[in-house]
Every structure is written in structure tokens, then in C-alpha cells.
MARTORLUM-976444 format. One line per 3 residues: their letters; for each residue z, y, x negated of C-alpha. Coordinates in pm, whole numbers, plus 50000, padded with zeros to 5 digits. Layout:
N
a) Z:Y:X; ...
END
This chain:
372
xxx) 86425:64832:93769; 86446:65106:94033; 86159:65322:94141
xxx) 86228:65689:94209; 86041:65818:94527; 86104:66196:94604
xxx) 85973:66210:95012; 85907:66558:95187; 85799:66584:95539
xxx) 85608:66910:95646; 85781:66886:96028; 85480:67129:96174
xxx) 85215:66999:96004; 84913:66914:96220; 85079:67089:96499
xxx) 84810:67333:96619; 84553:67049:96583; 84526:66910:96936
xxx) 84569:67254:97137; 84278:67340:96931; 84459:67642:96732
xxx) 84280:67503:96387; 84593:67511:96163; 84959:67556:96167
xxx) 84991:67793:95907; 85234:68071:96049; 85543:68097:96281
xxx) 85362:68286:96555; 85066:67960:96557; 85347:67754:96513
xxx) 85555:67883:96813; 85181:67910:97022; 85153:67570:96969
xxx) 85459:67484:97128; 85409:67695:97411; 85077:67530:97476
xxx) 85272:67190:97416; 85185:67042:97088; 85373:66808:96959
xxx) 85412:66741:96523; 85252:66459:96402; 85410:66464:96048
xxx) 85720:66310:96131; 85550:65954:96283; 85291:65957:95958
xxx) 85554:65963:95740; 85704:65693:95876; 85369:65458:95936
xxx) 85332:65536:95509; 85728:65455:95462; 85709:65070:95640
xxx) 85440:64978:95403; 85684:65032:95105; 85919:64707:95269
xxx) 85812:64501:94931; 86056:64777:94707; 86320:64840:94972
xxx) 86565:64654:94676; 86467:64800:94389; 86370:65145:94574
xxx) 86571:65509:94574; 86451:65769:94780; 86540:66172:94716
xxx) 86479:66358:95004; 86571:66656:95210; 86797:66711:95531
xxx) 86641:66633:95869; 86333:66650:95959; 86211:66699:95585
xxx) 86271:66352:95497; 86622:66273:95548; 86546:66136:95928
xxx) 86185:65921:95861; 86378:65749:95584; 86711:65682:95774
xxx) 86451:65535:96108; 86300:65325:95796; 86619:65196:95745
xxx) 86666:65334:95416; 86966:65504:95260; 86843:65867:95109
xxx) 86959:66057:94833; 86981:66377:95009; 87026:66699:94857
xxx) 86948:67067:94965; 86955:67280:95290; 86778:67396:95542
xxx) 86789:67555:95889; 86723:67313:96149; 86362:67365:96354
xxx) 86287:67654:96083; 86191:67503:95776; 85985:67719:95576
xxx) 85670:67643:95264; 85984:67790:95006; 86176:67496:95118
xxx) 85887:67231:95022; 85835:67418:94697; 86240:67403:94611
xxx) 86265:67070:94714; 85947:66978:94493; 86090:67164:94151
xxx) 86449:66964:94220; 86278:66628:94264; 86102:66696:93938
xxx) 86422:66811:93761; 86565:66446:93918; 86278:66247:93725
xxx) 86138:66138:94028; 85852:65883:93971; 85634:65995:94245
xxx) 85644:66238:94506; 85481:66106:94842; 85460:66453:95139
xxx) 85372:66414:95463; 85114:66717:95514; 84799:66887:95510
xxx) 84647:67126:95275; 84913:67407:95283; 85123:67181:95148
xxx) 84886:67062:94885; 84895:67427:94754; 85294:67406:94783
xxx) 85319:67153:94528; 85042:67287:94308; 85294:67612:94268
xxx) 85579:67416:94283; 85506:67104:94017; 85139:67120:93896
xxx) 85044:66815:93680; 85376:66753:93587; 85482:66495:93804
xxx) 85322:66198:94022; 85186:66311:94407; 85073:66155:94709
xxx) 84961:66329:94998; 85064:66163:95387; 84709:66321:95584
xxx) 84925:66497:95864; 84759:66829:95875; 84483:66962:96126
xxx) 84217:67018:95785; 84263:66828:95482; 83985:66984:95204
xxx) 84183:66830:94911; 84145:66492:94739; 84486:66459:94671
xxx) 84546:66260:95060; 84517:65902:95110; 84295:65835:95327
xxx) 84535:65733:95579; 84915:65689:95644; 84915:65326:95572
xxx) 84702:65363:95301; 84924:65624:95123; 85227:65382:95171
xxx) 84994:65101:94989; 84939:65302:94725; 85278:65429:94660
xxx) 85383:65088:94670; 85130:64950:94433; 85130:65219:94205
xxx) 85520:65214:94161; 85513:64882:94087; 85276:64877:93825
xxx) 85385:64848:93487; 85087:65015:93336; 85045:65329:93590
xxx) 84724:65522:93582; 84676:65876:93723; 84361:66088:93819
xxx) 84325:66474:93849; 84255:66597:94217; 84180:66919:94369
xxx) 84373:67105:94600; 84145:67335:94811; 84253:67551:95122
xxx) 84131:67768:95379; 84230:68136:95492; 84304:67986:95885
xxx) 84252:68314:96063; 83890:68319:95915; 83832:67964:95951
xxx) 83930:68025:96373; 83654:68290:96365; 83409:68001:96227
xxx) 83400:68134:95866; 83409:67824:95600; 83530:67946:95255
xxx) 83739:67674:95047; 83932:67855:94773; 84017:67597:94480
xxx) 84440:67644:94434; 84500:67385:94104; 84524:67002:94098
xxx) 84808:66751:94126; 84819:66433:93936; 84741:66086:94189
xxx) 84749:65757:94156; 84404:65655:94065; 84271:65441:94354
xxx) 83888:65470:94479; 83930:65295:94816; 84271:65433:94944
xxx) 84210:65811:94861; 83962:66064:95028; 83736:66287:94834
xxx) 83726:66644:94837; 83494:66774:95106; 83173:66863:95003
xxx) 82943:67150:95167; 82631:67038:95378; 82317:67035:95095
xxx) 82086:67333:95122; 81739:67266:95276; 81775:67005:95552
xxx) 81742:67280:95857; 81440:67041:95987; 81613:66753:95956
xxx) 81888:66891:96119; 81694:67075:96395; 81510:66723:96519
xxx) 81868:66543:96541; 81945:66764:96769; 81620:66750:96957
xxx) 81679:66401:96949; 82050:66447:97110; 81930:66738:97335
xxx) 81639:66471:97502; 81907:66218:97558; 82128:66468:97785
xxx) 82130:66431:98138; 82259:66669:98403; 82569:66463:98564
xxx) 82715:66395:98150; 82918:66577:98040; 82862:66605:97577
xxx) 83151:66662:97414; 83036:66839:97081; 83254:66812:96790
xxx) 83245:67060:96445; 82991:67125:96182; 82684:67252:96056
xxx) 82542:66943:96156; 82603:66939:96487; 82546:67321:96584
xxx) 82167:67351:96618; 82204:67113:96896; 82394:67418:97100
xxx) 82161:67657:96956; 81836:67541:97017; 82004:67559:97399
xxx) 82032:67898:97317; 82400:67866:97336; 82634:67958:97059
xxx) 82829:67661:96888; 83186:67710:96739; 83163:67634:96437
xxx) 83491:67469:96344; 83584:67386:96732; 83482:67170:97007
xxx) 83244:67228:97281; 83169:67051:97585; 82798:67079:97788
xxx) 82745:66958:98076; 82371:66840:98084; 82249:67147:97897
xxx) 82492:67382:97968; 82798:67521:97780; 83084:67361:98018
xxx) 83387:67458:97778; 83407:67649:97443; 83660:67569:97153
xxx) 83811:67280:97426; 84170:67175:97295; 84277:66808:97388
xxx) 84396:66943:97775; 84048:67046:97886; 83859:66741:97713
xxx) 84073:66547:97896; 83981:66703:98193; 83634:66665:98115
xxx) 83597:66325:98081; 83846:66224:98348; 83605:66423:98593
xxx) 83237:66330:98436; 83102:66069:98260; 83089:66201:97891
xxx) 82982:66133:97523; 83115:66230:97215; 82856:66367:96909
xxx) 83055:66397:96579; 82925:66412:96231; 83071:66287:95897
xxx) 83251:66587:95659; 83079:66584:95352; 83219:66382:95060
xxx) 83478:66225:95257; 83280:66023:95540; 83603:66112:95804
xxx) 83440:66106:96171; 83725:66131:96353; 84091:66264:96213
xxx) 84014:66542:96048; 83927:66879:96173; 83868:66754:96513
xxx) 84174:66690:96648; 84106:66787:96995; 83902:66486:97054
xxx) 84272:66245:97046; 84329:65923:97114; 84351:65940:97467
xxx) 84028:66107:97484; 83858:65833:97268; 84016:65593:97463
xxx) 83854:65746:97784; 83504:65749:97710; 83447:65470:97504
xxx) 83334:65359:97124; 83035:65327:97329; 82966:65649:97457
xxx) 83005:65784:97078; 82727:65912:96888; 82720:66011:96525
xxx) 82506:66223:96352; 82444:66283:95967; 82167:66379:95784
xxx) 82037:66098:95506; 82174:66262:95241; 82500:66251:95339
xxx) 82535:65918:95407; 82374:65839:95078; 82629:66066:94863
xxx) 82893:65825:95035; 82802:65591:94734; 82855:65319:95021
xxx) 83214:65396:95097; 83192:65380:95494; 83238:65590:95721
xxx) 83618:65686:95840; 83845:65704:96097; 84243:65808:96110
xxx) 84321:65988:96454; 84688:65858:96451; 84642:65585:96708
xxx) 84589:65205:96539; 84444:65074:96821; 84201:65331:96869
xxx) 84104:65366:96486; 84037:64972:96501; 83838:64981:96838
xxx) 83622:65255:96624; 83584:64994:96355; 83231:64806:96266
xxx) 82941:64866:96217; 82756:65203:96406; 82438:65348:96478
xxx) 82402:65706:96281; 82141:65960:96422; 81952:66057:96078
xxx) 81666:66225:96253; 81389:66252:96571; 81383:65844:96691
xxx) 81571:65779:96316; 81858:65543:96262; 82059:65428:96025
xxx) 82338:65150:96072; 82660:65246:95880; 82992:65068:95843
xxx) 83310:65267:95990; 83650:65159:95892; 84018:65272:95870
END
């Protein structure tokens, strides 16, 4: 029997992640990005997810688009695509995903597997709906939606498995997304687009994020006390996103961006909204820590959202040197799922891996599992 696998690549998806631009939504971000030397990330995901399919390569056919929307991850695979369509080369456009989406369907395509983030989510909401079988590639700078796996390899796995199931079960998951130019001026406001159909897995698919519960401003205010009495003036504190994580700039009296990176340097602000070039920088001139926190319903500390703090940066200071902060509650909501990682490096997601200390209040800790 042969398995039908419609592929689309997003090629600028997660492009304005590391140059800290918060999204890639847009040919004027897109063509900042470029200047500021980004480089797409979509491409190489799709390909990690497309190795793990090796068990079906006989019995699989995959319907794709020209180029860099599928054609060329499948080809490096060493598949042979069904290609159909057109696009301009370099200037493929959200019309072309949705196109390529309503032809795959038309082609009875048993599952549709995109390389993306959450623009692209909404893309196939307007394009198929619940009609047809999706998997999302994470390759975007903010993935909201539960229709990702949680990682490249793990959305390969699951294609795999689920195509070569005879009995094939399905789950309903939302597709939320962000107005980007409000998000860059630290305004939060998920709008809920639709759902896509997804193969029904609860350890290889994220959740939806979930917002920070109301009432924990004291617990939040002595974590940060608690980070703010471990600073010292020659380290440098690399600060990533989230409500959890900005009282410890303000009760410096410094203002936090929200949905960026900051760096201090003993107590004072050292960079604002940092992009991978001046963290970089930082830590290859001070010795430096990294304070993250979990998003909410999805346990992600590094891979989503803060893109800024790469690989190479990770790799600089040190799983050591990492601290992680999360109020109880949102550790507990986890159900015991652990904690995640997915920042495009394998090494560095595994040398993340174990068990870690979590900063749950003043002199509180919790130990919590992190895995890929």
C-alpha cells in the first residue's frame, strides 16, 4: 500500500528569530532579517522530520512544491517528489502555501506534514480546515498552536507511525496567532484562527500555550529576589521572555521586554531586546548566566520564543550556568510531561537533557526532568 504525504516548506519561517525581530511575518521583516544576516531554519527542519520517515521510503509518495517549498528537502532526502505548481524563486508568498494545501487535498493526500510556525498554521486552517490530516514541522520564531510536534524528529515519528497505522486516530488542535507588530511592542494577545485535524499522540505533540495564572505576583516577586541576590557585579545575566521573568528587571527599577531578551550586567541593564550577535558578545566578554522560564502549557525552555539565546550561545556558557524559573503551578499543570528543549542543535538539546533545578520561589526548589 502507498502512503500519500503532501510536504510544504515555509522557506522564511523562523527567520527573524535569532536577530531578535520576533516573527517573520512580512517582506520588509523578512528582507531586515537578511540584512542583519539571518539565515531560514525551515529548510534543515524539514529535512531532520523527512530522515525519520526511512521505514516508508518503499511504500511512500510525496506531493510537494518547486524548490525551496518542498521539492529540494525531499530530493536531499533522497526521495523522488511528485511536484506540481509554481512559484517565483526567493519570493514565495502565504497564497502559495494555501494553493498548494487545497491541491494536495484535491490529490487525496493522507497527511500533510509543513515545515512552519504559526502563520502557517492559520494558512492551512483557511486553506483545508478539518478536512484533511496535518502535521506541523516547529520552524517558526513563536509557535502558540498545538498543532506542532514538539520537535522535528518528533514530527517525522509521528508521520511515520501514524501513516502506517491501519486504524488511524485524529485529535482536534488549535491554531492560535499573534498580531507581530504588537507582540514587538510587548503586547500578548493570542487570537484563536480554527483547528486542523492531528494525529493523536500525547508525547510527540506540544500543547497550546497557556497564559501565566492570575494571583502569583508574590510568588513571582521573591523568585526574582531570589535571582536578583545571586547577581554579582563581574556576571553578566542574560534574561530571557515572560511574565515570569520580568519582575526580576523591575524590582531593579529597570524595564524588562516583555517578549525579548535582556542582558544585566550585575544589576544593571547591559543590553535591551539582545539578538543572537550581541549575546554572543556578551558572554564571549563576561562570564554569564542564562534565566529562562517554561511557556505555559507547553513546558518549552528553550526553542520557542527565545531564539536569540542559539546554540552557540548555550554552548558558551554552559548547562551549568542556566537557571530556570517557574512558579509551582506551572510546573504542576505540566501533568508531569517534562520540561522541553528544541533550539535546532542535537547536541546542544541533549547536553540540556536530565534532570534540573527549577527556582519556584525565595530559597525554593523544585527538581524537574528536561528532555527533547
Amino acid at each position: 500500500m502507498t502512503h500519500r504525504l503532501g510536504l510544504i516548506v515555509n522557506p522564511v519561517a523562523g527567520l527573524g528569530g535569532r536577530v531578535g525581530l520576533k516573527g517573520s511575518d512580512g517582506t520588509e521583516v523578512q528582507a531586515l532579517a537578511r540584512r542583519m544576516g539571518a539565515e531560514p531554519l525551515a529548510h534543515a527542519r524539514a529535512i531532520e522530520a523527512l530522515q525519520r520517515l526511512e521505514p516508508l521510503r518503499d511504500r511512500l509518495a510525496i506531493l510537494t512544491y518547486p524548490g525551496e517549498m518542498g521539492e529540494r528537502a525531499a530530493r536531499e532526502c533522497g526521495f523522488t517528489p511528485e511536484v506540481f505548481g509554481a512559484i517565483e524563486a526567493g519570493a514565495s508568498t502565504p497564497e502559495d502555501t494555501v494553493a498548494a494545501a487545497v491541491e494536495m487535498r484535491q490529490r487525496a493526500v493522507d497527511l500533510i506534514l509543513f515545515a512552519g510556525g504559526d502563520g502557517t498554521a492559520r494558512d492551512l486552517v483557511s486553506a483545508v480546515g478539518a478536512t484533511v490530516a496535518v502535521l506541523g514541522i516547529p520552524a517558526g520564531v513563536k509557535i502558540l498552536s498545538a498543532a506542532f510536534a514538539t520537535n522535528p524528529r518528533s514530527a517525522g515519528d509521528l508521520a511515520c507511525s501514524y501513516l502506517a497505522a491501519g486504524a488511524r486516530r485524529l485529535r482536534e488542535a488549535e491554531v492560535l496567532d499573534l498580531d507581530e507588530d504588537a507582540y514587538r511592542s510587548g503586547r500578548v494577545s493570542p487570537r484563536l484562527f480554527g483547528s486542523l485535524r492531528v494525529p493523536d499522540s500525547r508525547t510527540q505533540l506540544q500543547g497550546r500555550k497557556s497564559p501565566s495564572a492570575a494571583g502569583l505576583q508574590a510568588q513571582l516577586q521573591s523568585i526574582a529576589q531570589d535571582v536578583i541576590d545571586q547577581m554579582r557585579d563581574d556576571v553578566a545575566t542574560i534574561v530571557g521572555p515572560g511574565t515570569t521573568t520580568r519582575p526580576i528587571l523591575t524590582r531593579l527599577g529597570l524595564e524588562k521586554t516583555l517578549v525579548g531578551v535582556d542582558v544585566l550586567l550585575g544589576r544593571a541593564l547591559l543590553v535591551a531586546d539582545a539578538n543572537e550577535t550581541d549575546l554572543l558578545a556578551v558572554v564571549r566578554g563576561h562570564p554569564s548566566r542564562i534565566v529562562v522560564t517554561p511557556i505555559g502549557g507547553q513546558g518549552f525552555i528553550f526553542g520557542r520564543g527565545n531564539a536569540p539565546i542559539s546554540p552557540a550561545v548555550l554552548r558558551t556558557v554552559g548547562r551549568e550556568h542556566v537557571l530556570i524559573v517557574s512558579a509551582a503551578e506551572k510546573l504542576h499543570a505540566l501533568r508531569g510531561r517534562p520540561l522541553l528543549v528544541d533550539t535546532g542543535d542535537p547536541e546542544v538539546d541533549r547536553s540540556l537533557c536530565g534532570y534540573a533545578r527549577v527556582i519556584t520561589g525565595y530559597n525554593e526548589r523544585a527538581v524537574y526532568r528536561v528532555a527533547v
